[in-house]
C-alpha positions as a Python dict, from the first residue, in 0.01 Angstrom:
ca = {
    (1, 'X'): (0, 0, 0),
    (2, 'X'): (-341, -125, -45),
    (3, 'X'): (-622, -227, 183),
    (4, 'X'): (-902, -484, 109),
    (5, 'X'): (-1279, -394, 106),
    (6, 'X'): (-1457, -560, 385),
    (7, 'X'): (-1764, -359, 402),
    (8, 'X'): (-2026, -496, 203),
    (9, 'X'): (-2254, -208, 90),
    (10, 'X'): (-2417, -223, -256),
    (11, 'X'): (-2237, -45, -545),
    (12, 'X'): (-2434, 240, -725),
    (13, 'X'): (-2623, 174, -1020),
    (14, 'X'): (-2710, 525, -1143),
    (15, 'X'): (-3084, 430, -1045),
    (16, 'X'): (-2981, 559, -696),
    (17, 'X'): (-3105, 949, -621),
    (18, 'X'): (-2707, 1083, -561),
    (19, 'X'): (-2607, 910, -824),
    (20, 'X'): (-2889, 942, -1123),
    (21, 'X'): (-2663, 1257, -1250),
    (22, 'X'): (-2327, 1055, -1268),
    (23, 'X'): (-2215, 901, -1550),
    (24, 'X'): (-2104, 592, -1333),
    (25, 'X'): (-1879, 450, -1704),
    (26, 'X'): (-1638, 705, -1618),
    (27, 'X'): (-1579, 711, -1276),
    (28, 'X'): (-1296, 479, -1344),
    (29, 'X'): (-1401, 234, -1050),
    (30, 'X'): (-1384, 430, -770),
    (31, 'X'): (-1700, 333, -704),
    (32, 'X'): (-1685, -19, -781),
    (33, 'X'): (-1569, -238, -480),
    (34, 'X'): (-1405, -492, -708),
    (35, 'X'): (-1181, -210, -812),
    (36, 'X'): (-880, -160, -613),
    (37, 'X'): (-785, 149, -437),
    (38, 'X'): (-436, 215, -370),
    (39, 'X'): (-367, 399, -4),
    (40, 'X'): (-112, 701, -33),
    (41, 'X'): (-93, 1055, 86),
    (42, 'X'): (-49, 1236, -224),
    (43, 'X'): (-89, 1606, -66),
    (44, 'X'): (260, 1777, 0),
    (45, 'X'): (315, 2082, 222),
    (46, 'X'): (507, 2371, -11),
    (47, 'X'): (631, 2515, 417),
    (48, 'X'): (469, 2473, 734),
    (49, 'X'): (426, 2794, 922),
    (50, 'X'): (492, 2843, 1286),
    (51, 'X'): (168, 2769, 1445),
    (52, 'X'): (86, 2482, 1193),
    (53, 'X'): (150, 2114, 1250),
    (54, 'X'): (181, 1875, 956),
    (55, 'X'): (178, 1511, 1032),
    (56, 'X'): (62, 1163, 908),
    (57, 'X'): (-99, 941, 1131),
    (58, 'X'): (-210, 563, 1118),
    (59, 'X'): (-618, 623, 1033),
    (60, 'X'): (-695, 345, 1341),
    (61, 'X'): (-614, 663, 1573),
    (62, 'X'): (-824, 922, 1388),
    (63, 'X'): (-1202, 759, 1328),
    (64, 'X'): (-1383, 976, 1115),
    (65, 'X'): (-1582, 1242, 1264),
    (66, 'X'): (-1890, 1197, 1070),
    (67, 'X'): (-2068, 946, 902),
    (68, 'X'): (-2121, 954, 483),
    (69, 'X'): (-2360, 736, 315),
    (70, 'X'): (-2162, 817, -3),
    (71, 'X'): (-2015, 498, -146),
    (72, 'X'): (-1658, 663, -274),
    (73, 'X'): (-1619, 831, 66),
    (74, 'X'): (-1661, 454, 254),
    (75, 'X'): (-1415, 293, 23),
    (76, 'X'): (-1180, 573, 89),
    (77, 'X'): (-1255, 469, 466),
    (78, 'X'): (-1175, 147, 441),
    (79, 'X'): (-850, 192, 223),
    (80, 'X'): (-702, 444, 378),
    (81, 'X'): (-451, 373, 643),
    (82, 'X'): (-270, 626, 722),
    (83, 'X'): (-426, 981, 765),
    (84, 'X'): (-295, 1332, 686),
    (85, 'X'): (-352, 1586, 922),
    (86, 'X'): (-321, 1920, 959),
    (87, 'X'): (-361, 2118, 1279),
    (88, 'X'): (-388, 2459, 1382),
    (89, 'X'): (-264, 2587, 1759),
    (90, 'X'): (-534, 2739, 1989),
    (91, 'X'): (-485, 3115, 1914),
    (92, 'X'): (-244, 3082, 1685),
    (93, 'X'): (-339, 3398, 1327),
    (94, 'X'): (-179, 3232, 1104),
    (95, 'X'): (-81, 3511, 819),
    (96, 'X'): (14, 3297, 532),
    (97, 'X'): (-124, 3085, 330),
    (98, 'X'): (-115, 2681, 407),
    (99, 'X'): (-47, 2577, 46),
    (100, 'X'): (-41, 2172, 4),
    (101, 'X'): (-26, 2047, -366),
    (102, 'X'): (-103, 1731, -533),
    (103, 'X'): (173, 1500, -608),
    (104, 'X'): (17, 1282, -904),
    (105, 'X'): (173, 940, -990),
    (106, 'X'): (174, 721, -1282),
    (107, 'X'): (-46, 469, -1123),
    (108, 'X'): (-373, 331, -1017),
    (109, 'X'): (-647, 461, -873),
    (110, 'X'): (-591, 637, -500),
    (111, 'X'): (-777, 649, -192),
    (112, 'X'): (-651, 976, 72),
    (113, 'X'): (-783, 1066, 397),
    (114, 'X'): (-754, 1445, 510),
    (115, 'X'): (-823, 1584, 842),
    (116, 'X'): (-811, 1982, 923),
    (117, 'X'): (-811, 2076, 1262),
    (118, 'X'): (-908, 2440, 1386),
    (119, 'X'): (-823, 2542, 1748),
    (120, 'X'): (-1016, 2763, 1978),
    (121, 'X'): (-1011, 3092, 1796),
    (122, 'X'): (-773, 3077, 1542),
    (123, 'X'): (-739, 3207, 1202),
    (124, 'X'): (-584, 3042, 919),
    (125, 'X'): (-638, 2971, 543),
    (126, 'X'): (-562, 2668, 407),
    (127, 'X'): (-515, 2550, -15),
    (128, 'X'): (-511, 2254, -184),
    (129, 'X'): (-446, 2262, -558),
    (130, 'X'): (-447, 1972, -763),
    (131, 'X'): (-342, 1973, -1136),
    (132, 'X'): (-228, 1723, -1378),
    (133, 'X'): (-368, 1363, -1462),
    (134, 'X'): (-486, 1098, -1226),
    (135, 'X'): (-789, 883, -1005),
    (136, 'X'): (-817, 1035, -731),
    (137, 'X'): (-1092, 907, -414),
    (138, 'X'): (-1087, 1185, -145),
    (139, 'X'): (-1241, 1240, 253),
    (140, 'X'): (-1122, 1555, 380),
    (141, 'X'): (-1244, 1690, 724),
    (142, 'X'): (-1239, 2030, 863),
    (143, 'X'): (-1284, 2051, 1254),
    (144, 'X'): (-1360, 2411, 1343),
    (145, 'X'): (-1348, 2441, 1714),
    (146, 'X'): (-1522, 2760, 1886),
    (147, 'X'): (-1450, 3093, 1784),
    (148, 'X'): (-1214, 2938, 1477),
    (149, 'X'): (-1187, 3106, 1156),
    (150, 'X'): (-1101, 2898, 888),
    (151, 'X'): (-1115, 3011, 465),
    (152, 'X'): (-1075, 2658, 251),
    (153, 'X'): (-970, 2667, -83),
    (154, 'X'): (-967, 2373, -357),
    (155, 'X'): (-787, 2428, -645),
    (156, 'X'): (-922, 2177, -903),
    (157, 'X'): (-707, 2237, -1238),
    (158, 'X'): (-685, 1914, -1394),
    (159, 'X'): (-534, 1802, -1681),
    (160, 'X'): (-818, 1655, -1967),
    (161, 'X'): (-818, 1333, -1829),
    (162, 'X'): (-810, 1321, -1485),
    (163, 'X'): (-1098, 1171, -1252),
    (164, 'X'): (-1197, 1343, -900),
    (165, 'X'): (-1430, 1225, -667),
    (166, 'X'): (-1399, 1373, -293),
    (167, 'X'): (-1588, 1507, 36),
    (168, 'X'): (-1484, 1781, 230),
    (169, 'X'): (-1716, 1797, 544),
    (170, 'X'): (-1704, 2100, 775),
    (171, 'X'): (-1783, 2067, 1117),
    (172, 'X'): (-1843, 2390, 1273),
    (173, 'X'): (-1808, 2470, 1648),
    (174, 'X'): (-1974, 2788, 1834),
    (175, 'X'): (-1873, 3112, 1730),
    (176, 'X'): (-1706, 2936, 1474),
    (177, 'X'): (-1673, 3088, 1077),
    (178, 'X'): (-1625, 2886, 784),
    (179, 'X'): (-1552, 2958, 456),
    (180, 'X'): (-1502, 2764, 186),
    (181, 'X'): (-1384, 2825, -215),
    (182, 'X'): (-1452, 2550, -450),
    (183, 'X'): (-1279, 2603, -811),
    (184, 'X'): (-1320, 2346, -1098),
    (185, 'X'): (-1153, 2464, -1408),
    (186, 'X'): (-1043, 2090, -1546),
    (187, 'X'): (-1079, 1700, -1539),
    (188, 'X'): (-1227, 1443, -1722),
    (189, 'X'): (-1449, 1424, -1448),
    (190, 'X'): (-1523, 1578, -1112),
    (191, 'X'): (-1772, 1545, -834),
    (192, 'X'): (-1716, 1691, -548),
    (193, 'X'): (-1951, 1690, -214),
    (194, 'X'): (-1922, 1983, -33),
    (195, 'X'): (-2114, 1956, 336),
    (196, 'X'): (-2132, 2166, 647),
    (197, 'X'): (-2323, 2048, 1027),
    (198, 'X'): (-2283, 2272, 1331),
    (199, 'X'): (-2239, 2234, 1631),
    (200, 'X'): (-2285, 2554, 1842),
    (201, 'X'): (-2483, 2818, 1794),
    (202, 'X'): (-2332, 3164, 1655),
    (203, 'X'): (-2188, 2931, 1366),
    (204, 'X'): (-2106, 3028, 1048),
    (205, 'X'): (-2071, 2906, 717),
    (206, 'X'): (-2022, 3048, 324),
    (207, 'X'): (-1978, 2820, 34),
    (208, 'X'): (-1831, 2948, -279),
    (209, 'X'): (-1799, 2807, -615),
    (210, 'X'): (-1697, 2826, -952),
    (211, 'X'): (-1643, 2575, -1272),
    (212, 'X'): (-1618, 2590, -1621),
    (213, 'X'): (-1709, 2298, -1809),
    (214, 'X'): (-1572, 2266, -2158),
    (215, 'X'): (-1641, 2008, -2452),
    (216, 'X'): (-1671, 1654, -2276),
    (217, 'X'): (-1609, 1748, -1940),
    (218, 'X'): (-1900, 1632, -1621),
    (219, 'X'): (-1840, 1874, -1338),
    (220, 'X'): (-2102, 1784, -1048),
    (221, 'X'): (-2112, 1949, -706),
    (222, 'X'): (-2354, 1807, -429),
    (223, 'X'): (-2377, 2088, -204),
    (224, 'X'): (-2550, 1963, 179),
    (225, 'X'): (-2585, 2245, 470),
    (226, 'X'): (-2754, 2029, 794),
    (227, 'X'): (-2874, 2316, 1071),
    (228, 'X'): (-2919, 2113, 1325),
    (229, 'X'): (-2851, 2372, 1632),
    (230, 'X'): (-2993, 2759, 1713),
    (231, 'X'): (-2890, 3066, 1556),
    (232, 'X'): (-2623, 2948, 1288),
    (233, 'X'): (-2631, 3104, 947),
    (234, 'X'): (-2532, 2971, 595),
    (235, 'X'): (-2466, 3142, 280),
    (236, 'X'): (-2374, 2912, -53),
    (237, 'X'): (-2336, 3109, -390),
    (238, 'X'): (-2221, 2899, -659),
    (239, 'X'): (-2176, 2991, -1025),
    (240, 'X'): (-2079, 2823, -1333),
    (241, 'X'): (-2057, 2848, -1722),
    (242, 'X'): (-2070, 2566, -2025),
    (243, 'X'): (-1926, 2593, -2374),
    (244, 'X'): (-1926, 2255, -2584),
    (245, 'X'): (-2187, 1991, -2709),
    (246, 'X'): (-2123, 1781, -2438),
    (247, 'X'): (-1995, 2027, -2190),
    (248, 'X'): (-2226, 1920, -1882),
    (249, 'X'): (-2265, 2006, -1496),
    (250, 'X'): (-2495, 1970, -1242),
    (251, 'X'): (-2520, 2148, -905),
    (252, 'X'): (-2720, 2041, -586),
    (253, 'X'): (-2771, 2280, -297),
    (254, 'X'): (-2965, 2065, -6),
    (255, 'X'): (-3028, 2270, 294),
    (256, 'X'): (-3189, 2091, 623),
    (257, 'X'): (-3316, 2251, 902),
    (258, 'X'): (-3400, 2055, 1190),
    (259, 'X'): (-3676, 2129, 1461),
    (260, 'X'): (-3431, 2221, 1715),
    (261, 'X'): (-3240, 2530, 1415),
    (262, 'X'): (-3458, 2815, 1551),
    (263, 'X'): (-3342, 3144, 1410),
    (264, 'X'): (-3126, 2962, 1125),
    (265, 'X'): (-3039, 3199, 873),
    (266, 'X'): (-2998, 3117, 494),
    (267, 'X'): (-2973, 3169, 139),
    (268, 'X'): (-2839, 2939, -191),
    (269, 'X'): (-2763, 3060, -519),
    (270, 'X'): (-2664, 2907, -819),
    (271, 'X'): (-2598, 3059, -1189),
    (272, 'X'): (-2544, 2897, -1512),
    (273, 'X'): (-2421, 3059, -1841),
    (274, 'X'): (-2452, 2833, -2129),
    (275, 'X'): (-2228, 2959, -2433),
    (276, 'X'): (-2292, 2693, -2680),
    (277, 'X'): (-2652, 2511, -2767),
    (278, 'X'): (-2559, 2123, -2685),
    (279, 'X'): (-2440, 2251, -2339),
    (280, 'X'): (-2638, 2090, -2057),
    (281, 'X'): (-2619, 2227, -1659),
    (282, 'X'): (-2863, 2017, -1403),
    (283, 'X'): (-2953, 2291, -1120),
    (284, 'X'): (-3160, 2130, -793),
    (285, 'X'): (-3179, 2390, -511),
    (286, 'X'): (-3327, 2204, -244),
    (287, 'X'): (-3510, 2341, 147),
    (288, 'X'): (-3651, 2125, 386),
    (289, 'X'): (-3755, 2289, 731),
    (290, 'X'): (-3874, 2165, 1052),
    (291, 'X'): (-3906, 2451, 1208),
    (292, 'X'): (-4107, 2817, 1127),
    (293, 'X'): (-3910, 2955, 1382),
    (294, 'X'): (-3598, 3111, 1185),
    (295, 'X'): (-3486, 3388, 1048),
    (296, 'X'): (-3523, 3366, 680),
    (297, 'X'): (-3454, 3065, 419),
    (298, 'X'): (-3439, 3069, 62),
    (299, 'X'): (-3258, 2965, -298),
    (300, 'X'): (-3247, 3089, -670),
    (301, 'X'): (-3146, 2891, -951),
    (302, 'X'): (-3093, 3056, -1322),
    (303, 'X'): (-2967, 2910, -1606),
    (304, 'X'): (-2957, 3110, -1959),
    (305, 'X'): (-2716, 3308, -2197),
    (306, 'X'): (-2604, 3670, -2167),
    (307, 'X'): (-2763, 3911, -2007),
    (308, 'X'): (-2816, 4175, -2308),
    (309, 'X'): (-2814, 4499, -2098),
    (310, 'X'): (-2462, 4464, -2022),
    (311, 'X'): (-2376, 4351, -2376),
    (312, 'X'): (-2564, 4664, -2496),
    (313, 'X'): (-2409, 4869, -2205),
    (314, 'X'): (-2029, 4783, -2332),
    (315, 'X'): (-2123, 4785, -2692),
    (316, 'X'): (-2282, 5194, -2693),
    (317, 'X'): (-1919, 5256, -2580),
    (318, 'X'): (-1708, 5089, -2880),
    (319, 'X'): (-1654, 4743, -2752),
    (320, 'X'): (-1701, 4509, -3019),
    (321, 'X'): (-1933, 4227, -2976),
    (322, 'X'): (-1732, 3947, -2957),
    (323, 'X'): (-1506, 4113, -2699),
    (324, 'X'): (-1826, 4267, -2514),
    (325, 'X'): (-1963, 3905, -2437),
    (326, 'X'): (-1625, 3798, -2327),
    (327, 'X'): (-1598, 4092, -2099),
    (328, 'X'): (-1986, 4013, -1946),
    (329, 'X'): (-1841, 3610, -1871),
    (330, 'X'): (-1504, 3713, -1701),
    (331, 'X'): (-1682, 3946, -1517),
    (332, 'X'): (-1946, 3674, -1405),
    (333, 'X'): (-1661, 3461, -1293),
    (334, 'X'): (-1458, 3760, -1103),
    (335, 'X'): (-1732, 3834, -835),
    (336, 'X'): (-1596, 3502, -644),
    (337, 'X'): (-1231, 3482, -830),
    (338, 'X'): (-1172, 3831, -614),
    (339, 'X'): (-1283, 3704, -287),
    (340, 'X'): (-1005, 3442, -275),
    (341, 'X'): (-784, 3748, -210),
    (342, 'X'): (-490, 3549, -321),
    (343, 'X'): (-328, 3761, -686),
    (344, 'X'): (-108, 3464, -764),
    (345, 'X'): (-421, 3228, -798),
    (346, 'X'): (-671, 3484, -946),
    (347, 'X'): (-453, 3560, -1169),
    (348, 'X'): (-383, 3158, -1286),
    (349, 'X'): (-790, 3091, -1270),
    (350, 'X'): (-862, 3418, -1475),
    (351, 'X'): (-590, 3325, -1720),
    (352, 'X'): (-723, 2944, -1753),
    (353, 'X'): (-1063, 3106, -1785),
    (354, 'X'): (-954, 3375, -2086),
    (355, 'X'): (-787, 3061, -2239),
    (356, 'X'): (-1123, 2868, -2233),
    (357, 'X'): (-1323, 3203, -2368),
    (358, 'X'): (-1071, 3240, -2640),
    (359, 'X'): (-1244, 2907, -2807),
    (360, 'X'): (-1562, 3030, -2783),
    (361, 'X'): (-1791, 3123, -3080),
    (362, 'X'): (-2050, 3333, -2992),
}
């Protein structure tokens, strides 16, 4: 099924400040509102633990719970409608993983709505992995209510040609801790817009990620942390590594902290290894305060080779080069790969990763 566009907003031009990174030519019209977006649920539950409730509900019953100025995310809005969500009991310490995959069709491009719901104080960790080919539009919520825990984990292992463009906005109640692991391994192209507002104070919120861009590939992530309440705290560490001519990514950590954030507490990070010389990674770490009154605020952006200590480090114990350098990048990738604290998926991304590394001429 398919819904018509009736909003009439203006479609990016690459002039446009979110957009000036984006190579719009390959978005494959998800941006364009004369393109049409076709409305499915393409995310499928592998089992639903007790605790857990998995349903799919007309989208005129669940209004978003933000706004996005982001043109994608407002087609997806307007196409989508029905609504997957996912919901977690009040209490409920949920001890397994909630894995949903990505059921990709031979077919047009696709608009999906996601909502995550976390009740008063639970604990759960949710996964979505998506791997083969496709066009894919995404909105995916998270609704932490107080004293929730919630660790979200995106799987993004596309096949060469695939195109991603999605949102996932946490909302984060009192008390409430969120974590989230971003991993982009594959696609064509992907650009994904992590964002985080809170609610209460005692909030909490890490943001992870990983990519590996190879020959051809655009991997973008638009990172946006709003403090908007007392006494929450953010942490976003973000790393990534290039190996091609036209291998290319770009990273954007925006932090805001409103007047009314006294004793916010924060830190961004993001590292770049380039591995071959026509590799290009954008990296705009970005603060704006309104308020003196916090705890501490601050961001670090590096972008260069190898770091030759540890190089020299393996190689004064019989490592050859070669292997030495491949040794330094896995072990750049494995400070976040090991805090998914899942061995099935480490071991995939690690493997994926060693693949990658084997092509690499150093």
């Amino acid at each position: 099924m398919s819904l018509a566009t009736t909003t009439n907003y203006l479609t990016p031009t690459g002039r446009e400040e979110p957009w000036r990174f984006t190579p719009l030519n390959r978005l494959a019209g998800l941006q364009d509102q004369a393109v049409e977006l076709h409305d499915r649920i393409s995310l499928e539950p592998a089992d639903i633990p007790f605790g857990v409730s998995i349903t799919v509900e007309d989208a005129a019953s669940f209004p978003p719970l933000s706004e996005s100025e982001d043109q994608v995310v407002q087609r997806v809005r307007e196409s989508a409608s029905k609504v997957l969500v996912i919901s977690i009991a009040k209490d409920a310490e949920i001890g397994t993983p909630i894995i949903l995959t990505r059921k990709v069709l031979e077919m047009a491009a696709e608009a999906s709505r996601v909502q995550i719901n976390a009740g008063l104080h639970s604990r759960a960790t949710i996964v979505i992995s998506n791997a083969g080919d496709g066009v894919f539009a995404e909105d995916i919520e998270l609704n932490l209510e107080p004293g929730s825990n919630l660790r979200f984990i995106t799987l993004q292992e596309w096949s060469t040609k695939a195109v991603h463009v999605a949102r996932h906005h946490a909302i984060i109640a009192k008390d409430a801790t969120f974590t989230s692991y971003v991993v982009t391994v594959g696609g064509s192209l992907v650009r994904l817009l992590p964002t985080v507002e809170y609610t209460g104070p005692g909030a909490s919120a890490e943001l992870f990620g990983l990519y590996f861009a190879t020959d051809g590939q655009h991997l973008e992530h638009r990172v946006h942390v709003e403090h908007g309440v007392p006494g929450a705290k953010s942490r976003v560490n973000y790393k990534g590594a290039l190996n091609g001519d036209s291998a290319r990514t770009v990273w954007i950590g925006d932090v805001f902290i409103k007047a009314a954030a006294q004793g916010t507490d924060t830190y961004e990070l993001n590292r770049n290894l380039l591995l071959s010389d026509g590799a290009r990674a954008d990296s705009v770490p970005n603060l704006e305060i309104e308020t003196g009154d916090i705890v501490g605020a601050g961001h670090a952006s590096t972008t260069g080779r190898f770091d030759d200590e540890q190089l020299f480090y393996l190689m004064s114990r019989g490592i050859p080069s070669e292997e030495a350098r491949r040794l330094v990048i896995r072990g750049f990738f494995s400070e976040i790969v090991s805090k998914l604290a899942l061995p099935e998926v480490e071991e995939r991304i690690m493997s994926r990763i060693d693949n990658e590394l084997a092509t690499v001429r150093i």
